[in-house]
N, C-alpha and C positions, 0 to 999 in steps of 0.2 A: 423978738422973733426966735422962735424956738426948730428943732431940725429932729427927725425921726435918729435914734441911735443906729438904728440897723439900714435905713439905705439913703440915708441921706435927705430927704425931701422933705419942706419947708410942710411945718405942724400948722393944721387949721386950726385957731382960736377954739378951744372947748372941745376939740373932736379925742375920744379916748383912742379912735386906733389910728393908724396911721394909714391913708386913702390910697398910697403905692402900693405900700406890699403887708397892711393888716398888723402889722407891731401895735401890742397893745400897751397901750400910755400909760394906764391905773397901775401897771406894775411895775412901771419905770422906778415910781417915788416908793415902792417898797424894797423895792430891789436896793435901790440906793442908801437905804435906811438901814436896813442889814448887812449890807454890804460897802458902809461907809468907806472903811478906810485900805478896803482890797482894791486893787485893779481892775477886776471884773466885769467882763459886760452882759450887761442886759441877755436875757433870752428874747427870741422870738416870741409871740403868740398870735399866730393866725385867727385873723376873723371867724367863727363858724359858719358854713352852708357858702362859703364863697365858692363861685363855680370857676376850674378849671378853663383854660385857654382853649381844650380841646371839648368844652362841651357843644352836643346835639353831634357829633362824628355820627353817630349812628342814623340821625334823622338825614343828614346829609346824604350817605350812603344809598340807604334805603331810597331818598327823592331822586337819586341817581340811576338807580335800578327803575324803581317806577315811573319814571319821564321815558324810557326805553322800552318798558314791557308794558304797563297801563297808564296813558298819559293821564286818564282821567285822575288816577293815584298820585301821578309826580305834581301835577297844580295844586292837588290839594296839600302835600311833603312843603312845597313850594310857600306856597302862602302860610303856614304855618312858621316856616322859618324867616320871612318877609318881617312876621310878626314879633319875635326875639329882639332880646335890647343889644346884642353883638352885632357889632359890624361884619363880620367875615359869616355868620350866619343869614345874614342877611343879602349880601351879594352870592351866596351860593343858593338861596331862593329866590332871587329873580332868573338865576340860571337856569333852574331848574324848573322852572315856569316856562321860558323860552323855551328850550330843548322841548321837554313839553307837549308845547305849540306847534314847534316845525314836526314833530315826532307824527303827530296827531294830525295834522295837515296832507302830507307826506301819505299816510295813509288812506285818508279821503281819496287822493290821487288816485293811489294806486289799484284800488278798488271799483270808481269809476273807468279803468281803463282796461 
């Protein structure tokens, strides 16, 4: 059982980077090859194209605005972000569907009255 250098978490069989934080494995063994008999540690190397914690902020924003100004615009923000493999994108498109709905509802009302 082998353990990523840089944050500690348990190395998947055959996997070159490490699934927590992207430390690539293929240069672990060169690193260490050249750098036998120093102290040194490993560099980092990030995965490429990995998305940030904060991606779709803007699609968010935007489904926030148009659940307010054009619900028909925030369902559609909505279900888009419904569709994202993030969790936190995800529950801010179902938000943003609801609001939405009441937004859009609300307005029926207020139009027939």
């Amino acid at each position: 059982m082998t353990f990523c250098p840089s944050c500690g978490t348990e190395r998947k069989e055959g996997s070159k980077y490490c699934h927590n934080c992207g430390y690539d494995f293929g240069n672990v063994s060169a690193e260490l090859n050249s750098n036998s008999n120093s102290n040194t540690q490993a560099t980092q190397n990030p995965i490429p194209n990995v998305q940030s914690e904060n991606s779709h902020t803007i699609s968010k924003i935007l489904g926030y605005i148009c659940a307010i100004l054009i619900p028909l615009f925030g369902v559609i923000f909505g279900i888009y972000l419904i569709t994202r493999d993030e969790e936190d994108a995800k529950k801010h498109g179902k938000l943003i569907i609801g609001l939405s709905i009441v937004i859009w509802f609300l307005s029926f009302i207020a139009m027939g009255m």
